[in-house]
C-alpha positions in Angstrom: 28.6 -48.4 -18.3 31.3 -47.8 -15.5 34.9 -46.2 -16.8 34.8 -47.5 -20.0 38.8 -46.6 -21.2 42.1 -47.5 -20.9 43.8 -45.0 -17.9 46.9 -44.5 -16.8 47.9 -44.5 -13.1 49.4 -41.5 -11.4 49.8 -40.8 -7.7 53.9 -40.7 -7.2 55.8 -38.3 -5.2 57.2 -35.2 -6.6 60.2 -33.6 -5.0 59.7 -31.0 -2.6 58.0 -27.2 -3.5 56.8 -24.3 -1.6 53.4 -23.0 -3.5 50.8 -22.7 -1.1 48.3 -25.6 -1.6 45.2 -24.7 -2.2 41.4 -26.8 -2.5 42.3 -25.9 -6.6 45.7 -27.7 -6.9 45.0 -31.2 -7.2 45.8 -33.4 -10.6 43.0 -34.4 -12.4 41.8 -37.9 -11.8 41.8 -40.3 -14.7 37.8 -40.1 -15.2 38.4 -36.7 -15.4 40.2 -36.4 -19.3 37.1 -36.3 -21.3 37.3 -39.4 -23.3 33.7 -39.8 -24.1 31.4 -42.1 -22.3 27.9 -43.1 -23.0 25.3 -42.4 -21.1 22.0 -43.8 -20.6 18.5 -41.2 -20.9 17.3 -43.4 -18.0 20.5 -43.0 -15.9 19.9 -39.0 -16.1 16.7 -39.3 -14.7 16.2 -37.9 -11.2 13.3 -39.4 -10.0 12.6 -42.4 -8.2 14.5 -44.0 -5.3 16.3 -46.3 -7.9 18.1 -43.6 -10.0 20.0 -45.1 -12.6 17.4 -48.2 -12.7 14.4 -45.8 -13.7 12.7 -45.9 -17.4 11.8 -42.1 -19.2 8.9 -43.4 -21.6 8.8 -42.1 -24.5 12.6 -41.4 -24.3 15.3 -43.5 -26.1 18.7 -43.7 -27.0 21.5 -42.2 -25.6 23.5 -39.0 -24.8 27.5 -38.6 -25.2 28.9 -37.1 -22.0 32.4 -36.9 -20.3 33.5 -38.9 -17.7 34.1 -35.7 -15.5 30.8 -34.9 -16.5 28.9 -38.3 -15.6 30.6 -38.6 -12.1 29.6 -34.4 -11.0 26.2 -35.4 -12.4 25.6 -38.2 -10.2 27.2 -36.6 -7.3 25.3 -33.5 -7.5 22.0 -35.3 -7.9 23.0 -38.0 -4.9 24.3 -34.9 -2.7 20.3 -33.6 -2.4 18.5 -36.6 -3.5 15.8 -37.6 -1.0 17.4 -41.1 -1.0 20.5 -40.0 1.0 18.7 -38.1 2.9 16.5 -41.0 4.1 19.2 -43.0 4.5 21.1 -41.4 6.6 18.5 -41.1 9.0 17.0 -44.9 9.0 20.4 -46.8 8.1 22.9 -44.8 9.3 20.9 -43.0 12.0 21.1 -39.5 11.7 21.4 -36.8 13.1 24.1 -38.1 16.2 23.7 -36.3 19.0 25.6 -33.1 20.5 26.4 -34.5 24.0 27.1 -32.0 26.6 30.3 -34.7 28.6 29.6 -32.9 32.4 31.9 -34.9 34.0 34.5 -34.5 31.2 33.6 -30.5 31.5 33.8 -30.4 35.4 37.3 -33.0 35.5 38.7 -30.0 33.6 37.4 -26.8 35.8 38.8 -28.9 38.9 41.9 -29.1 37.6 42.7 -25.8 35.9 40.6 -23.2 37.2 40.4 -22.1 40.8 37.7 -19.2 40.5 34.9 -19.5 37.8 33.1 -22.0 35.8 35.0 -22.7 33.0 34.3 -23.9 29.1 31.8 -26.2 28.7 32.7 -29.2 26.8 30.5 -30.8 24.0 31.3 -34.2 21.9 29.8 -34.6 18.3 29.0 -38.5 18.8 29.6 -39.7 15.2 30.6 -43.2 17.1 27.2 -43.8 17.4 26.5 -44.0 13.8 26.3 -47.4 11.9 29.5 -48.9 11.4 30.8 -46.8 14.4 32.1 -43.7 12.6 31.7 -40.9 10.9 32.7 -42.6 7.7 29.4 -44.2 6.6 28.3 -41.0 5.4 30.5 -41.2 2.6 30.3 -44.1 1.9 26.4 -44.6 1.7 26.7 -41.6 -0.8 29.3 -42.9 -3.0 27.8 -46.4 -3.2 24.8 -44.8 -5.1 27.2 -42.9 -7.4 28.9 -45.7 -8.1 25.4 -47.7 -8.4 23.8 -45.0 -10.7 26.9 -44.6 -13.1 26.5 -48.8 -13.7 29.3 -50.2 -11.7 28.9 -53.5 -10.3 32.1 -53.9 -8.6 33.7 -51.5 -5.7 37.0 -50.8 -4.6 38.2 -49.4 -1.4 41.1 -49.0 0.6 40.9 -49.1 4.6 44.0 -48.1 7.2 42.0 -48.0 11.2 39.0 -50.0 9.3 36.6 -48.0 9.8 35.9 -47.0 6.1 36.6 -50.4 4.9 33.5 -51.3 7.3 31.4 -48.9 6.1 32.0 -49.6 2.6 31.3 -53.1 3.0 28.2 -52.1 4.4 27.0 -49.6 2.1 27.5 -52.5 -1.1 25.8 -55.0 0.8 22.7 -52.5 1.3 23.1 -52.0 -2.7 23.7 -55.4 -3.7 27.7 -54.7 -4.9 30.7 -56.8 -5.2 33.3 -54.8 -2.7 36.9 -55.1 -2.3 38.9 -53.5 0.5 42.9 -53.9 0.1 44.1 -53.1 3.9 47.9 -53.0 4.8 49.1 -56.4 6.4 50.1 -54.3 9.4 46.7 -52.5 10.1 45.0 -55.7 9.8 46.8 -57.3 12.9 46.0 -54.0 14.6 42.6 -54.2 13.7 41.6 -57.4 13.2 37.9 -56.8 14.4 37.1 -54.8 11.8 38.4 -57.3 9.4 36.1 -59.6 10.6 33.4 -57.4 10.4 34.3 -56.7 6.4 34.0 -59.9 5.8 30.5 -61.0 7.6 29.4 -58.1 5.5 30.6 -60.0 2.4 33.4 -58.0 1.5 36.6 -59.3 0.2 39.8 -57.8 2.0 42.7 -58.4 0.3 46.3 -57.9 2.4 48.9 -55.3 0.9 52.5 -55.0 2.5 52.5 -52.2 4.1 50.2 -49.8 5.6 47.0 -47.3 4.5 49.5 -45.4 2.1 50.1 -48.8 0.4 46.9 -50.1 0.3 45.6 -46.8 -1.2 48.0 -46.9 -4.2 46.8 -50.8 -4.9 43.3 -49.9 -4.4 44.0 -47.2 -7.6 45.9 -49.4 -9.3 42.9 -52.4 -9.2 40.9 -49.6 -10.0 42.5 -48.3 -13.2 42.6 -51.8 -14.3 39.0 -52.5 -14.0 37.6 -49.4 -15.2 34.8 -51.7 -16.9 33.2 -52.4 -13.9 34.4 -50.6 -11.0 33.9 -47.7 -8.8 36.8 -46.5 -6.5 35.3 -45.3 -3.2 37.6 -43.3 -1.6 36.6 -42.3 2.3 39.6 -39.2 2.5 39.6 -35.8 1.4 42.8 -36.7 -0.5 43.3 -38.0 -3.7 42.2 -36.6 -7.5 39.6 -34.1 -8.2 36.8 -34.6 -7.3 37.5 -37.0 -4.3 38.5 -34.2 -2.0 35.4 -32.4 -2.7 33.2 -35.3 -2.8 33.8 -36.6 0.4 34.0 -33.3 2.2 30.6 -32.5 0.9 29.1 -35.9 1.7 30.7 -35.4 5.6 29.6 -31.5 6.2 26.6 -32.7 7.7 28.6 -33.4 10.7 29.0 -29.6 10.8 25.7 -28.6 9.9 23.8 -30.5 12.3 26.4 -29.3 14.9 24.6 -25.6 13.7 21.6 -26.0 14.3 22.3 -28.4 17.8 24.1 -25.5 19.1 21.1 -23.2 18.6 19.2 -25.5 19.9 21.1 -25.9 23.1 22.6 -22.6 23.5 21.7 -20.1 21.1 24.1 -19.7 19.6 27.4 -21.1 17.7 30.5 -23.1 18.8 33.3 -21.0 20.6 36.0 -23.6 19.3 35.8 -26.8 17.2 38.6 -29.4 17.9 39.0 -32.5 15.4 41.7 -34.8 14.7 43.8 -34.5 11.3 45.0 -37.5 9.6 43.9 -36.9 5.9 41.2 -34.8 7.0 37.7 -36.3 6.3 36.3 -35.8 9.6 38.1 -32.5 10.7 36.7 -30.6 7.3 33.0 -32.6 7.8 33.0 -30.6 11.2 35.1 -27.3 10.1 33.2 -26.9 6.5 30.0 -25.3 8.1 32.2 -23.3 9.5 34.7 -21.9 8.1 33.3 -18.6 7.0 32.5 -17.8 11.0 35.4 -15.8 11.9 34.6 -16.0 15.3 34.4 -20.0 15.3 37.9 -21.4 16.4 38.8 -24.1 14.1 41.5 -27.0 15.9 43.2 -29.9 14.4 45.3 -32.1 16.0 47.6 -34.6 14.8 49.6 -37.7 15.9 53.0 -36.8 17.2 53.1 -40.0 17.8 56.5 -41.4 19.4 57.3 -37.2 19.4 58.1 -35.0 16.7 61.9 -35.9 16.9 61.7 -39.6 16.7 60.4 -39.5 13.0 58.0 -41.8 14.2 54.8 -39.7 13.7 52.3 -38.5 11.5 52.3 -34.8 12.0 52.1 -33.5 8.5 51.0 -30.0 9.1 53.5 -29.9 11.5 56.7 -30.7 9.8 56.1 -31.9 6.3 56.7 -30.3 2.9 54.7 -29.5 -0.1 54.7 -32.2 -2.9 51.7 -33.9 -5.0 51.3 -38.2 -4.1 47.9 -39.6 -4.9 46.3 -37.0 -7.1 47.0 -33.8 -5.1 49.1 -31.3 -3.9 49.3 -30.9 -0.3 51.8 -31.4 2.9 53.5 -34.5 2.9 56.0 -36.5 5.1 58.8 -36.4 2.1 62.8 -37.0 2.7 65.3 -34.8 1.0 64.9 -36.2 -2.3 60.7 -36.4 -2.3 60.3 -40.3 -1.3 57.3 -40.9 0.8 58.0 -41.7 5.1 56.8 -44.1 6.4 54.0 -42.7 9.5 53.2 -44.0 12.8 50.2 -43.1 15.1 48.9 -45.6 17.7 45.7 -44.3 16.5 45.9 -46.4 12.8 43.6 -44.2 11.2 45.8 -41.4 11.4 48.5 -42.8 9.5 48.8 -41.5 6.3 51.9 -39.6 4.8 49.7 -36.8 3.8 46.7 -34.5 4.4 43.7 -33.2 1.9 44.2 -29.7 -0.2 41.9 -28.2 1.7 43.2 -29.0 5.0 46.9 -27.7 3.7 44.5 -24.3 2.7 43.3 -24.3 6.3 46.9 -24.1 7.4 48.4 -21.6 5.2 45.6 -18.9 5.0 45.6 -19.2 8.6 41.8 -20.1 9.1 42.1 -23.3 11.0 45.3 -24.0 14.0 46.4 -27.2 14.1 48.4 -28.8 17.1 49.7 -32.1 18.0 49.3 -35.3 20.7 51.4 -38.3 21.3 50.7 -41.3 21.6 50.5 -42.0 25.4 48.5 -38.8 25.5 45.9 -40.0 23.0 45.6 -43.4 25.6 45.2 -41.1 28.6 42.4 -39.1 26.7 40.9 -42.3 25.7 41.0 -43.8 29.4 40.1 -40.4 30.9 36.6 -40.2 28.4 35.9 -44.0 29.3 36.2 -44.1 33.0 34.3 -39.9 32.9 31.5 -40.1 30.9 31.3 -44.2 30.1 32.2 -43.7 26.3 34.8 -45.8 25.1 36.3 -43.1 21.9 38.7 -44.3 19.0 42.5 -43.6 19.4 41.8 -41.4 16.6 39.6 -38.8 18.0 41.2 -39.7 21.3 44.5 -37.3 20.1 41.6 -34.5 20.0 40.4 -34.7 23.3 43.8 -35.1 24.5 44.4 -31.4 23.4 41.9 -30.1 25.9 44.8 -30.3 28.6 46.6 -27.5 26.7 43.2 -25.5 25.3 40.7 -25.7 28.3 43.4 -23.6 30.5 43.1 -20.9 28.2 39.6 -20.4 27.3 37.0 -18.5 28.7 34.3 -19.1 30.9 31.1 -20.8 29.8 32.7 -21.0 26.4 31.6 -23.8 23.9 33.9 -26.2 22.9 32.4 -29.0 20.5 35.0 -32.2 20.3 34.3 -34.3 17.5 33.6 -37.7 18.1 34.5 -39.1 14.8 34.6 -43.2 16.0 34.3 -45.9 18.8 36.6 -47.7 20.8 36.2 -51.1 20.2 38.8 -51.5 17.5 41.2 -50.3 20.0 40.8 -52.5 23.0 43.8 -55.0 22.1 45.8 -52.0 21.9 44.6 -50.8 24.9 45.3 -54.2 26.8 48.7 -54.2 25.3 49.8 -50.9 26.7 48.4 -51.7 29.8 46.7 -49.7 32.6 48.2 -46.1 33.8 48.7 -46.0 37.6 46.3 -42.8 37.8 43.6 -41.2 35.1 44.2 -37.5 36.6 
C-alpha cells in the first residue's frame, strides 16, 4: 500500500490577500481527503527496528484508516522511534557541535568596539553532518515513513542540492528507488552534487527552470504515481503536514543547541541568526525557541542583486500573501498573482516563497528578519574560511554576513549562535567565478 487513489494536483498561485498567515492556513494535501486506505495489523506495529516489515502473531487481517490518518501515524511513531534516534547518531552523526568561532568573535570586537569584550560568537555546525547539511535529518525520517507506509519509489525535488543528496542517501540506506527532478539551471550551478545523487543511485531528472519548477514536477510525478510513491519534501512549505513534518524532524538542531548552551555557558542563546529561504533550517534552530522571550530570533534573506533590482529572494521583505504549493504564506507575486522568478547566489535560497510558520514568525512579531546581498554573502563566506578554516555554504553565508550590522549593537559577552546549516564545497566554482576580493576586512 502507498497512496492508493486517483488525486488531483493543486499548488497554483492565487492573487494577492492580506490575512495574516498563520502555521493553520495551509490547503490540505491530497493524502489528506479521507478516501479510505488499507492498512496492514503488521504496519501498526511499533516494535522492532523494521516497522512496517514486523509480524503481530496471532493478529490478521486489516484495519480501514485514512490517508491523513496513516501518514500522522507513521510520523508520530518515526518522530520518537529508537530507530531515528540511532540513526542520527551513527549515520548522520549527531549531535554537531556548538563551535565557539574565536577568531570570527575577536575579527568582530577589533573592528567595532574600542572599549570592552564584545558578543561572543557561536556556529551550530550542521555542515558536518552526512551529506553536508542540515537536511539529512529530514530526510532519514521521511525515508522510514515512506518505507513503513509500503512505498517503494521516492520522489524529491532539490534547488542548492543539498536535500537532493541527502535523499538519495537516505533510499540507498533503505533500499528505495529515488528520483530527484532539479531545475536545469541549479544543476550547472551545482553540478557536484549532481554527481554525488547519482553515485548514490539516484535518478536526477532536469526540469526547465529552477527549485520552484522542479517542486511543482516533483508533485506532479507524485500525484501520478500514488501507487508506489512517497513525496519527500525537505521545506517547511508545501500541504499539511509537510510544514510540520519537516520542522519537527529538524528541531533537533535547536534542541541540542539547549542543552550545548548549558553546557557551555549556563545558560541560553542571547540571539539566534539563520538564513530564510523556505525556512527549514531557520525554524529547526528557532522551534526550541520560540516560547523564550528573551531568545532573539534572526532571519536573513537573499537580497540578492538588491532589493530594487527584482533580482532577489527577499520574501519577508517585500512579497505579498497568496497560497502556491499547498500553503498560504509570503510570496514573490506580480500585480495579478503570477509567481517571480528569484535569484540568490546562494541556490538554495531561491524559492518564490517561505513556510507558514515562518510568515507567523513575521507577523506576530516573534522572530526579525533582515536581508544580505550577494557580494555580502561571498565576503562572509571568505571571511569564515580564511578566520576559522571553515569553508560555509553561500546559504548560511547571508547569515553570518548579518553579523556586520548586529555585532555593533549587542552587548558584551552576549551569545550569539549562527547556524551553520551546510558546507562550502558546492560553492567553490562560484567562488572561482567571482573571483578573489582585494581585502577580507
Amino acid at each position: 500500500m502507498c497512496w492508493d487513489a486517483e488525486l488531483h494536483q493543486g499548488g497554483v498561485s492565487r492573487p494577492k490577500r492580506r490575512p495574516s498567515p498563520s502555521p493553520s492556513h495551509q490547503v490540505a494535501s491530497p493524502l489528506l481527503q479521507g478516501i479510505p486506505v488499507t492498512v496492514s495489523v503488521q504496519q501498526q506495529r511499533l516494535s522492532g527496528k523494521n516497522g512496517a516489515s514486523g509480524t503481530s502473531k496471532g493478529q490478521a487481517g486489516a484495519v480501514d484508516v485514512s490517508k491523513a490518518a496513516a501518514l500522522l501515524f507513521f510520523f508520530t511513531r518515526v518522530l520518537t522511534d529508537e530507530e531515528l534516534t540511532t540513526a542520527l547518531r551513527d549515520y548522520a552523526g549527531r549531535e554537531t557541535p556548538l563551535y565557539f568561532a574565536g577568531r570570527l568573535t575577536e575579527h568582530y570586537k577589533s573592528i567595532s568596539r574600542t572599549t570592552g569584550d564584545g558578543p561572543e560568537i557561536y556556529l551550530k555546525r550542521e555542515d558536518l553532518s552526512h551529506c553536508g547539511s542540515h537536511k539529512i535529518n529530514n530526510a532519514l525520517a521521511q525515508a522510514m515513513i515512506a518505507r513503513r507506509l509500503g512505498c517503494s519509489r521516492v520522489v524529491a525535488a532539490t534547488g542548492a542540492g543539498q536535500h537532493g543528496v541527502a535523499t538519495a542517501a537516505a533510499c540507498a540506506k533503505f533500499s528505495m528507488e529515488c528520483t530527484v527532478f532539479m531545475g536545469t539551471a541549479d544543476k550547472e550551478k551545482q553540478f557536484s552534487n549532481v554527481l554525488s545523487m547519482k553515485m548514490l543511485g539516484a535518478q536526477v531528472k532536469s526540469v526547465e527552470g529552477t527549485f520552484k519548477d522542479a517542486s511543482s514536477e516533483a508533485i506532479r510525478n507524485w500525484v501520478g504515481n500514488l501507487k508506489t510513491t512517497y513525496y519527500l519534501s525537505g521545506t517547511v512549505v508545501g500541504p499539511h503536514p509537510s510544514p510540520l513534518m519537516v520542522r519537527e524532524f529538524q528541531s533537533v538542531i535547536g534542541k541540542e543547541t539547549r542543552r550545548q548552551a548549558n553546557q557551555l555557558w549556563g545558560g541560553k542563546p542571547d540571539v539566534l541568526v539563520a538564513c530564510v529561504g523556505s525556512g527549514s533550517n531557520a525554524l529547526g534552530l528557532f522551534h526550541e525557541f520560540v516560547g523564550d522571550e528573551d531568545v532573539r530570533l534572526v532571519g536573513v534573506e537573499a537580497a540578492g542583486l538588491g532589493l530594487d533590482s527584482g533580482k532577489h529572494s527577499a520574501t519577508l521583505a517585500v512579497g505579498d500573501v497568496g497560497v502556491y504549493h499547498g500553503s498560504m504564506s509570503y510570496l514573490l507575486q506580480d500585480d495579478e498573482g503570477q509567481i517571480l522568478k528569484p535569484h540568490s547566489v546562494g541556490v538554495g535560497l531561491e524559492y518564490p516563497g517561505v513556510g507558514p510558520e515562518i510568515s507567523f514568525l513575521k507577523e506576530t512579531g516573534r522572530a526579525e528578519f533582515y536581508t544580505a546581498t550577494d557580494q555580502e554573502a561571498i565576503q562572509a563566506c571568505r571571511l569564515l574560511s580564511r578566520l576559522e578554516g571553515i569553508i560555509p555554504a553561500l546559504e548560511p553565508s547571508h547569515a553570518l554576513a548579518f553579523l556586520d550590522k548586529l555585532v555593533p549593537t549587542l552587548r558584551d559577552g552576549a551569545k550569539v549562535v549562527v547556524n551553520c546549516s551546510g558546507r562550502g564545497d558546492k560553492d567553490l566554482d562560484t567562488l572561482i567565478q567571482r573571483g578573489l576580493p582585494s581585502s577580507l576586512c
